[in-house]
C-alpha positions in Angstrom: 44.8 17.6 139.1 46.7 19.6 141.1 45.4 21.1 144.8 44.3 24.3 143.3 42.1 22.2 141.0 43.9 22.9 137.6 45.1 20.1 134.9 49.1 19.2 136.0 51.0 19.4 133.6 51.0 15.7 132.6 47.4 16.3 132.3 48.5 18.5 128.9 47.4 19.0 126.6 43.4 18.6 128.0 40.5 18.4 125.6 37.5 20.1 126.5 34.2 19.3 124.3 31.5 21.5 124.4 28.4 20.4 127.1 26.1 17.5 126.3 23.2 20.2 126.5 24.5 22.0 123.8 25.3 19.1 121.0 21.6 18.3 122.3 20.7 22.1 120.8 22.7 20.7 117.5 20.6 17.4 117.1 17.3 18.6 117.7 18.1 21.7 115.5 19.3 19.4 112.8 16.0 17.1 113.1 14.3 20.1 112.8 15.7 21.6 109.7 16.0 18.2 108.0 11.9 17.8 109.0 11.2 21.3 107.3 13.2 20.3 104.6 11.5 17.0 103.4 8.1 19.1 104.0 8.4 22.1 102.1 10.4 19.9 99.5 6.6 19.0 98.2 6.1 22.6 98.1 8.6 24.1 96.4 11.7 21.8 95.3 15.0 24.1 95.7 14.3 25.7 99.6 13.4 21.9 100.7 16.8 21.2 99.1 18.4 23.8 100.9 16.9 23.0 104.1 18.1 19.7 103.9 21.6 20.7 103.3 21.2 22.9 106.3 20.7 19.7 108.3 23.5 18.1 106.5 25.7 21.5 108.2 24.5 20.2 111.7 25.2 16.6 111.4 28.5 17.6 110.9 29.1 19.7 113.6 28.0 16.9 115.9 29.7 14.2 114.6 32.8 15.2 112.5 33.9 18.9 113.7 32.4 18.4 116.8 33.6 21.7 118.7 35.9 21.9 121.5 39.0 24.1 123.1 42.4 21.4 123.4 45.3 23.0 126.5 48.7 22.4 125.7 52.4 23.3 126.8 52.5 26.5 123.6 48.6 27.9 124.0 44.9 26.9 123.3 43.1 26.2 120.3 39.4 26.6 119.4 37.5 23.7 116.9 34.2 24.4 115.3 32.7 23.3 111.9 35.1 26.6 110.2 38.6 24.9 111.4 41.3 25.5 114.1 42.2 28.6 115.8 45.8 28.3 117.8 46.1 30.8 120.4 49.8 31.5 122.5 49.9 31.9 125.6 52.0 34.9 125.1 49.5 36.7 122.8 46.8 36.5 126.4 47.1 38.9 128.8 44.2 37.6 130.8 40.9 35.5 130.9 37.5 37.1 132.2 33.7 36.4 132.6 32.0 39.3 131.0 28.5 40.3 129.6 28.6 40.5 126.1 25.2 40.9 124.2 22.8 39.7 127.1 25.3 36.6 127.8 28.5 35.5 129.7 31.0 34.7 127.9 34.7 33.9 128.4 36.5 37.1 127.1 40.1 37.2 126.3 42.0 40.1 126.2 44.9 40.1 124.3 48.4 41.6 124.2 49.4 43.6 121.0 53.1 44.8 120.8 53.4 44.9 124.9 50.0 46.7 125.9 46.7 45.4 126.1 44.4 45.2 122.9 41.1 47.0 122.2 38.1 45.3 120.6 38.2 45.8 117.0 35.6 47.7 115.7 33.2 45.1 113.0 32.0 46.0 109.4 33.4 49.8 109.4 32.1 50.9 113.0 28.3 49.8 111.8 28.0 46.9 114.2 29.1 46.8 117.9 32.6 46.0 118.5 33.9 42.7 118.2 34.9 41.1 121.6 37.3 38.4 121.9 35.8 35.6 123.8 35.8 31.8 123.4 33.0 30.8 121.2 31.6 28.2 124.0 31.7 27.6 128.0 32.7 23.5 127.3 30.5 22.1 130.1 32.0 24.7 132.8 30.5 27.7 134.6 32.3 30.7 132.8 34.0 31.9 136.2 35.4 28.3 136.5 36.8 28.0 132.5 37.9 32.2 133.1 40.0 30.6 136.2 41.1 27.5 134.7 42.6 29.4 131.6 44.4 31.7 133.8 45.7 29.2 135.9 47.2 27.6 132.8 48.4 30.5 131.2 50.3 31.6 134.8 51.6 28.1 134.7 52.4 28.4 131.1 54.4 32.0 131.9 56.2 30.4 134.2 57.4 27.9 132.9 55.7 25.2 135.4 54.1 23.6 131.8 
């Protein structure tokens, strides 16, 4: 690291996996859902199933698309059980901790055509807006990840990276 804290460049690209605590939450909701499974399988055959393949769903996540956000020299990308999202740096205007629905989250605001973006409106104005934020904090406080991101994407801008 550098001495304002942030990954040097060598240090790219830096993989960040979501917190212990949370692929916890994934393993006990998975023994969970695979428990209700094999018990209302007696019951009725087809939701036990379903259940079970829920479980399935979580095993997954922890084990073969675990999340996570991977740094590098071009942008970041996001992992989670769906696929891949690459992000440019260029796209990013800037990084913030905001309340979003109760929670703090990580939001990105992005840069469309030279001005700053708007959050896009979700299922034809019926549900809030959608927000662009990172889907997890990755073991950080969100005002550390928000600074960390901007520090990378300065870096990245100027072509420290």
């Amino acid at each position: 690291m550098n001495d304002q804290g942030s990954p040097a460049s060598s240090e790219l690209p830096r993989t960040l996996p979501v917190s212990f605590n949370e692929q916890l939450g994934y393993a006990v909701m998975g023994m969970a859902v695979l428990g209700l499974g094999f018990m209302w399988r007696r019951v009725s055959p087809v939701p036990g199933y379903i259940l079970m393949a829920l479980a399935v769903v979580f095993a997954v996540m922890l084990f073969v698309r675990r999340p996570k956000l991977v740094l590098d020299r071009d942008g970041f990308t996001t992992t989670s059980l769906f696929g891949a999202e690459h992000t440019r740096w260029a796209d990013v205007m800037r990084f913030d901790a905001r309340k979003v629905a109760g929670r703090m989250v990580v939001a990105v605001d992005f840069i469309e055509r030279g001005k700053p973006s708007r959050p896009k409106p979700r299922a034809f104005g019926l549900l809030p807006r959608a927000e662009p934020m990172l889907p997890h904090n990755y073991g950080m406080r969100v005002d550390e990840l928000a600074n960390l991101m901007n520090d990378v994407k300065a870096r990245a801008d100027r072509g420290e990276l």
